[in-house]
C-alpha positions in Angstrom: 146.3 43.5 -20.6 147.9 46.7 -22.7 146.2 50.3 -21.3 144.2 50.4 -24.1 141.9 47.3 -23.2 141.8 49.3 -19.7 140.6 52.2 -21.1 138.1 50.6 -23.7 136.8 48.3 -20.6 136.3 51.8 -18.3 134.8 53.5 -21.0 131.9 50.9 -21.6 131.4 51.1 -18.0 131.2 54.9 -18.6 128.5 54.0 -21.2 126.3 51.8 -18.6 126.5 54.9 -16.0 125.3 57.1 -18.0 122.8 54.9 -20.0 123.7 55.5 -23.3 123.3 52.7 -25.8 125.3 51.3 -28.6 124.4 53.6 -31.8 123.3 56.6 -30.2 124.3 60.0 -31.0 123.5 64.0 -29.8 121.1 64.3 -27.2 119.3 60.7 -27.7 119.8 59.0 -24.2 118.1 56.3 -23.1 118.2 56.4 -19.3 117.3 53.2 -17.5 114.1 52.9 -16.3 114.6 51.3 -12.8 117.5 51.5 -10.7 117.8 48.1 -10.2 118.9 47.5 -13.8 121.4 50.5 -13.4 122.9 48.5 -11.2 122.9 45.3 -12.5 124.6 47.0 -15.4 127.5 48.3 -13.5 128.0 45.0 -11.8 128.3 43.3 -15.2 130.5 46.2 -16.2 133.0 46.2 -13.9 133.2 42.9 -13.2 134.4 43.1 -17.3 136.5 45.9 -16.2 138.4 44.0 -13.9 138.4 40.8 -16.0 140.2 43.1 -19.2 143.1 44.5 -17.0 143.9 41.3 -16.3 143.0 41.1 -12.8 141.6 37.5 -11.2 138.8 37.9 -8.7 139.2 36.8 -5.1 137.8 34.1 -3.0 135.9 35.0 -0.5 132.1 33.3 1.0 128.6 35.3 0.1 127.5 37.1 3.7 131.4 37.7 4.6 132.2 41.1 5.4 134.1 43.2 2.8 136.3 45.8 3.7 135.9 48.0 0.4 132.3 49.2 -0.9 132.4 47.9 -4.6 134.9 45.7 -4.7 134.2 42.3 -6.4 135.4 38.7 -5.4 134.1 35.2 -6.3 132.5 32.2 -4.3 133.7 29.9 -7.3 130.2 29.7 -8.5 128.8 33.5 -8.6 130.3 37.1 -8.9 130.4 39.1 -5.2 130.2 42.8 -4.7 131.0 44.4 -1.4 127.7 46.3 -0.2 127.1 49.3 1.3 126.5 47.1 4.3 130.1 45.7 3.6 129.0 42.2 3.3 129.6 40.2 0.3 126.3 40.1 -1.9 125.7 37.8 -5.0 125.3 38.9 -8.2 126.0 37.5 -11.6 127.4 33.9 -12.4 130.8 33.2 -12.7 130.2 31.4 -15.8 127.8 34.6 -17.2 130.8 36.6 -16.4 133.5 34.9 -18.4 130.6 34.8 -21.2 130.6 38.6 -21.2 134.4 38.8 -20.8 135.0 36.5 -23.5 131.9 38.0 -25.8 133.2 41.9 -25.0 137.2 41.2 -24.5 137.6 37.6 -25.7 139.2 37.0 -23.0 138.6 34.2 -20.6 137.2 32.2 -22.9 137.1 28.4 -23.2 140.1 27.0 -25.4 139.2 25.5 -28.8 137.9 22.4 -29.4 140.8 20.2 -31.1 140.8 19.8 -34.7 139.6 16.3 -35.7 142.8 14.0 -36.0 142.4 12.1 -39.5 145.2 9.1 -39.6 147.4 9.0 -41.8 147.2 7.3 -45.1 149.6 4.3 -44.8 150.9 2.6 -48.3 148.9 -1.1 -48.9 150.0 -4.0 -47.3 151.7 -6.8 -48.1 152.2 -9.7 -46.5 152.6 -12.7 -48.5 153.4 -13.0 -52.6 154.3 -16.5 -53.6 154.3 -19.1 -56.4 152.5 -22.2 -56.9 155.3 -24.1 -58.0 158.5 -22.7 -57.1 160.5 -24.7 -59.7 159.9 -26.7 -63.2 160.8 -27.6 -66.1 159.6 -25.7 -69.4 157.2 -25.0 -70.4 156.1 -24.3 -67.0 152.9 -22.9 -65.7 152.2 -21.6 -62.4 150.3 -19.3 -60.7 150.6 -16.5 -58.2 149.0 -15.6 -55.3 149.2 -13.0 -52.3 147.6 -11.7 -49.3 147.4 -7.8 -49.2 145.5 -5.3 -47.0 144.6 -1.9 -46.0 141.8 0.8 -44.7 138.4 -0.8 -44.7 136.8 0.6 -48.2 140.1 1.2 -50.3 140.2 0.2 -53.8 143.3 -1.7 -54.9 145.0 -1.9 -57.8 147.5 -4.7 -58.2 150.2 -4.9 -61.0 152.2 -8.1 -61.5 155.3 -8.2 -63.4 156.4 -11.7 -64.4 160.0 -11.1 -64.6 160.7 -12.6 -68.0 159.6 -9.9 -69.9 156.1 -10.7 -70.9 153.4 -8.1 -70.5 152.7 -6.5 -66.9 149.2 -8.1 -65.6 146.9 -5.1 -64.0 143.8 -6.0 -62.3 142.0 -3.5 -60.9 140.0 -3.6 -57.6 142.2 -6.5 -56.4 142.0 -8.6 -53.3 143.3 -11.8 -51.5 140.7 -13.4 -53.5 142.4 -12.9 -56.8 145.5 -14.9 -58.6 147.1 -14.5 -62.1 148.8 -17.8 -64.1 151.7 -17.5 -66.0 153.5 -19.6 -68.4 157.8 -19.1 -68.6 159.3 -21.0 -71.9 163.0 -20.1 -71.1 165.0 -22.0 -68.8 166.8 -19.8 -65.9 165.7 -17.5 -62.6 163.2 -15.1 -63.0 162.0 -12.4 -60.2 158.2 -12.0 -60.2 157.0 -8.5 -58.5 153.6 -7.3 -56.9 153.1 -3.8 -56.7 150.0 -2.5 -55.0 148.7 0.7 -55.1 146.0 3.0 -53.3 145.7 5.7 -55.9 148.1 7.6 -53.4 151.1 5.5 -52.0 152.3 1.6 -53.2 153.8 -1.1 -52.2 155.8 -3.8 -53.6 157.1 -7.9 -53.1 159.0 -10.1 -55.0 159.0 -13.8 -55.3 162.1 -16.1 -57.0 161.1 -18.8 -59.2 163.2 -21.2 -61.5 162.9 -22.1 -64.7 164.7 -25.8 -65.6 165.5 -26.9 -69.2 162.8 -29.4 -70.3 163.8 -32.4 -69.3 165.4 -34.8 -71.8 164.1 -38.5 -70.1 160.5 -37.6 -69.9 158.2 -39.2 -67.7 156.6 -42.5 -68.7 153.5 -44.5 -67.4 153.3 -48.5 -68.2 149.8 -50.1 -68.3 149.8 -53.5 -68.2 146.1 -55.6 -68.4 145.3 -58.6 -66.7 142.7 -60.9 -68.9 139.1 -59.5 -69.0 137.4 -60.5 -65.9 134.1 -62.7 -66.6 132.1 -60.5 -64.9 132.4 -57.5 -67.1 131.5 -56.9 -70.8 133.8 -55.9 -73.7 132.4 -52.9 -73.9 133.3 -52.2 -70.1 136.4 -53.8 -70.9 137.6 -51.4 -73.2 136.4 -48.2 -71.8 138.0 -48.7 -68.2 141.5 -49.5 -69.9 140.8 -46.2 -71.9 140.4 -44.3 -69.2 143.4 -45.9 -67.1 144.9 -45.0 -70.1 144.1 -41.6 -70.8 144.6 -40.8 -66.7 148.7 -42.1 -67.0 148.9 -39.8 -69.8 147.6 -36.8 -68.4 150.0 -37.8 -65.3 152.9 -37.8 -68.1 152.3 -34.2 -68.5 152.3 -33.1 -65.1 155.3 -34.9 -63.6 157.3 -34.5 -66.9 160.8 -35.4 -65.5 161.8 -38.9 -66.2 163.5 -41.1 -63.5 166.5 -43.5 -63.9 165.3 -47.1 -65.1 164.9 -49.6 -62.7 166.1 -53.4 -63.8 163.7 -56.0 -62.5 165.2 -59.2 -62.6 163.8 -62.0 -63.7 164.2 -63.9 -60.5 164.8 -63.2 -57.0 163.1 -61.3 -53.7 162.7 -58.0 -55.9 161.0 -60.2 -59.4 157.7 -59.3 -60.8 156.1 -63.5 -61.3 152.9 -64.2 -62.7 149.7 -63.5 -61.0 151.6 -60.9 -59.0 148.8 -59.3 -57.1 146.5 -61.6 -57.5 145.9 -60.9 -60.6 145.1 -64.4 -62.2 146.8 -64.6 -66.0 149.1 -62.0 -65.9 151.9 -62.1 -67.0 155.7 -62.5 -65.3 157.2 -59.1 -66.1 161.0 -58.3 -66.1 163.8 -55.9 -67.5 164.0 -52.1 -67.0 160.4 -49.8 -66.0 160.6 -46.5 -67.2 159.5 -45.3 -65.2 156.1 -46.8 -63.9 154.5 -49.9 -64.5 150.6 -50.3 -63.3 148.9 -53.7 -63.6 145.1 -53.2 -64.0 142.2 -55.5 -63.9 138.7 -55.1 -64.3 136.2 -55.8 -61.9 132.8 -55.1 -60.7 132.4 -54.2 -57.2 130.1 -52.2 -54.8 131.9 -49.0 -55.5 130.7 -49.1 -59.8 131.5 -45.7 -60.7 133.6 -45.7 -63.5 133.0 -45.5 -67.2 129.7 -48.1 -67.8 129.4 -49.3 -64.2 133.0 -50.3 -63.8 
């Protein structure tokens, strides 16, 4: 330690021995009103003294003899001072000691507790951003999904650009539980691209999807019906051939694309005859299917739950 903590440690030890306290001035001394404390005071004092000028205290055991009246050592738990008997005495704790070294000197004294480590805020995470449908033919409607994260309690904000220049979809406080649908009209590749954000940092994914031309053959249903079954009504009749009926078509819609017509001949292993099925009265059917033929008959059974019992 530089001379000047020496000197500023000796002179508060000058200021226990002669029993002045801090603030007083002139001839206002306060002398100490036992001996005892005197000292006490001196112990503390130059224990401090030594502790400033950078000195460490020995080892040595309490009861040991001491070569040098006044001389301090340590037993690892107190402070010892070598007696006028020149045996090591106990005085003040180590750990008071280095409390009044650090208070008076700050030296000695503990390190710092370390500064709180707060992580790092990380960009949101992506980990899957996909379409429905990869491919179809236009119009065609899909919709997209993903699977994000990121710290518990962050609030998400996800932005979806289509990639065929319709407007960018923003939906705010997004999760895994959330999905847009689209609808692309013009034929070719389009990149779709989520971009999720944290109010801080982003992230972004892409998926591919492809747009065909509508196709030119579209997709056709056949509904054939055998003779009404005598165990039915007209009225059941009709409404079970409607809803056959309206089903195909809705299935028109969906599959779209039209397959090449199949021939059936009108004789042979691969023929269509009458009663094909089991279905008593129908017809022989042949030429081309485009691109589905059902036969339907209607029946009552123990599963009724069509339109009126069917």
């Amino acid at each position: 330690m530089p001379a000047a903590g020496v000197a500023l440690a000796q002179a508060k030890v000058d200021r226990y021995r002669t029993g002045l306290m801090s603030g007083a001035s002139g001839n206002n001394v306060r002398r100490p009103r036992r001996a005892g404390r005197r000292v006490v005071l001196l112990c503390i004092a130059g224990v401090i003294a030594l502790l400033a000028s950078g000195c460490s205290l020995k080892f040595a055991s309490a009861g040991a003899r001491c070569s040098k009246i006044g001389d301090f050592a340590q037993d690892g738990n107190y402070v010892l001072k070598c007696n006028k008997k020149r045996r090591w005495e106990r005085g003040i704790s180590v750990g008071v000691a280095d409390f009044l070294a650090c208070t008076a000197f700050k030296i000695n004294c503990p390190p710092p507790p370390p500064a709180p480590t707060v992580p790092p805020n990380l960009a949101p995470d992506i980990s899957a951003f996909t379409s429905l449908r990869a491919s179809g033919s236009t119009p065609f409607t899909t919709a997209l999904f993903w699977n994000i994260s990121d710290a518990p309690g962050t609030v998400l904000t996800c932005q979806v650009n289509f990639g065929d220049g319709s407007p960018v979809r923003t939906i705010s406080n997004c999760d895994n539980l959330d999905d847009v649908a689209t609808t692309y009209v013009a034929p070719g590749t389009v990149t779709a691209t989520l971009t999720v954000s944290d109010g801080s940092l982003q992230s972004s994914a892409t998926t591919t999807i492809t747009v065909l031309t509508a196709a030119t053959d579209p997709y056709n249903i056949t509904i054939r019906a055998a003779p009404q079954n005598p165990s039915v009504t007209p009225a059941q009749q009709t409404a079970l051939l409607a809803a056959v009926s309206s089903a195909a078509a809705r299935w028109e819609t969906v599959i779209r694309d039209g397959l090449g017509d199949v021939v059936v001949p009108s004789s042979g292993p691969e023929s269509i005859p009458a009663d094909d099925c089991g279905l008593t009265g129908l017809e022989a059917f042949s030429g081309p299917i485009d691109d589905l033929v059902i036969d339907v008959r209607v029946g009552l059974g123990t599963l009724s739950d069509g339109p009126k019992g069917v």
